[in-house]
Each structure stands twice: as structure tokens, then as C-alpha cells.
C-alpha positions as CSV (number, residue, x, y, z in Angstrom):
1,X,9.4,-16.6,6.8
2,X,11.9,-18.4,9.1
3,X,10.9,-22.0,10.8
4,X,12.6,-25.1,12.7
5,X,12.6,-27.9,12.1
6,X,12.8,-30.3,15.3
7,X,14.3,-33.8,15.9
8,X,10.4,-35.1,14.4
9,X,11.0,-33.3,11.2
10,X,7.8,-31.0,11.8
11,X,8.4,-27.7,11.2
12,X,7.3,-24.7,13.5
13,X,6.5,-21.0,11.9
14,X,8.9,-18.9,13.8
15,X,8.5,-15.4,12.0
16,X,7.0,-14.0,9.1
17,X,8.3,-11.1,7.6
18,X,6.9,-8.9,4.4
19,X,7.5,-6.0,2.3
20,X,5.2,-3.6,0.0
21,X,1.9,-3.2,0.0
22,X,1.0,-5.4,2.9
23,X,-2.6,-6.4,3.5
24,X,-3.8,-8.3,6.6
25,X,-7.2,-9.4,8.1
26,X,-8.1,-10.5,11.7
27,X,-11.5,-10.2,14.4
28,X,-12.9,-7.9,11.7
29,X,-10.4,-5.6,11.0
30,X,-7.9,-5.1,7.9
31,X,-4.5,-3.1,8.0
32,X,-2.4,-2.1,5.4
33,X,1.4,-1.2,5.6
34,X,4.4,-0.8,3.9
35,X,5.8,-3.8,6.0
36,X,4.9,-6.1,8.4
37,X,6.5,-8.6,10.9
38,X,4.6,-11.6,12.4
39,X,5.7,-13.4,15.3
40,X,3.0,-16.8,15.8
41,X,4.3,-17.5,19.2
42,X,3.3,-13.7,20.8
43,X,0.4,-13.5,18.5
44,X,1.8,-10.1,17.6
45,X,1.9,-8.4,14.0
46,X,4.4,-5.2,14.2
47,X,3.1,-2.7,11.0
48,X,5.2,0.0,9.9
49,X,4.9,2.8,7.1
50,X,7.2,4.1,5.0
51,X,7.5,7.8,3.6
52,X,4.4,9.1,3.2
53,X,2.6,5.5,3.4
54,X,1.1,4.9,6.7
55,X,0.0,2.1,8.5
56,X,-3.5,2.4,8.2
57,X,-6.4,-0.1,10.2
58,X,-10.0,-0.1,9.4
59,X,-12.1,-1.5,12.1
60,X,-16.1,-3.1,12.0
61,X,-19.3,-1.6,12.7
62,X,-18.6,1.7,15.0
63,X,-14.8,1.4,15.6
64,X,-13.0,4.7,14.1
65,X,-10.1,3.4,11.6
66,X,-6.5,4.4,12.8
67,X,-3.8,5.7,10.5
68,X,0.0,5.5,12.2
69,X,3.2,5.3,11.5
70,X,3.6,2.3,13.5
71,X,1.3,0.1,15.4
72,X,1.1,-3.4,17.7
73,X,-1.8,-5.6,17.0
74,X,-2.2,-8.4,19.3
75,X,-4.0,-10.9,17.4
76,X,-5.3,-12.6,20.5
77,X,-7.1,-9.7,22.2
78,X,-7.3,-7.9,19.1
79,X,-6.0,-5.0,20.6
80,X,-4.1,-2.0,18.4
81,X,-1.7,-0.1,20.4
82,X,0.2,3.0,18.3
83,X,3.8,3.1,18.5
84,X,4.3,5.8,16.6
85,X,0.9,8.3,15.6
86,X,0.9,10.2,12.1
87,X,1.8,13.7,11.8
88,X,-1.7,15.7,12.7
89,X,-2.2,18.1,9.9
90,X,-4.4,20.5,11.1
91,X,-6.5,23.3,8.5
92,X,-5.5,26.8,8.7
């Protein structure tokens, strides 16, 4: 995590930053990713997989989960956008 600290000595989250078997919560929904990258001031959590891990969000009541390897949640809105979708296996 990196902060300031301002003339006051109060300190201000600037980013948070995290590695390996990330978990989050928010509005309802969880995500899990192989790392994450929070910026406070935006409201935005950047989620990435690794390898075969994917980013993968589970939404309440009728919302369909989403499995990515990259996605945008706004935190505020609690909108998910997908930077970069999963490989679509499809059954022969």
C-alpha cells in the first residue's frame, strides 16, 4: 500500500496493491484474482488472472457470475467492465 503524509501528519491511502489468492467484497458481489490493484481516489479495483487462474466475480440474487482474465470494478456504481474475457471453450 502506498500513502502521504501531508503537512498535518494525516496520512491518505493512495494505492493498494496485492498478490495471490486475492479475495474482495463490495454491493454484494465477491471477486477473486491472482492480483489486484486498488486505487481509493477513482473507486476503482483493477483484477487480473494469472495462468490458468482467472478473475472470477460472483454476483447476488439473479446476476450471472463473470470469469475474465481482466476486469474494472468501479466500486461506486458497482459496475464490472471486462478488459480482457476468458478463452471460450466450446464442446465438440
Amino acid at each position: 500500500a502506498q500513502r502521504d503524509a501531508s503537512a498535518s501528519d494525516s496520512a491518505q491511502l493512495k494505492q493498494v496493491d496485492a498478490t495471490g489468492g486475492v479475495w474482495a467484497r463490495n454491493q454484494g458481489r465477491e471477486l477473486t484474482a491472482a492480483t489486484l490493484s486498488y486505487d481509493p481516489a477513482a473507486s476503482l479495483l483493477n483484477a487480473q488472472g494469472a495462468g490458468a487462474v482467472l478473475v472470477d466475480i460472483a454476483g447476488s440474487g439473479s446476476e450471472p457470475p463473470v470469469s475474465a482474465r481482466q476486469v474494472r470494478w468501479n466500486l461506486t456504481t458497482n459496475r464490472v467492465e471486462v478488459i480482457e474475457p476468458a478463452p471460450t471453450v466450446v464442446p465438440r
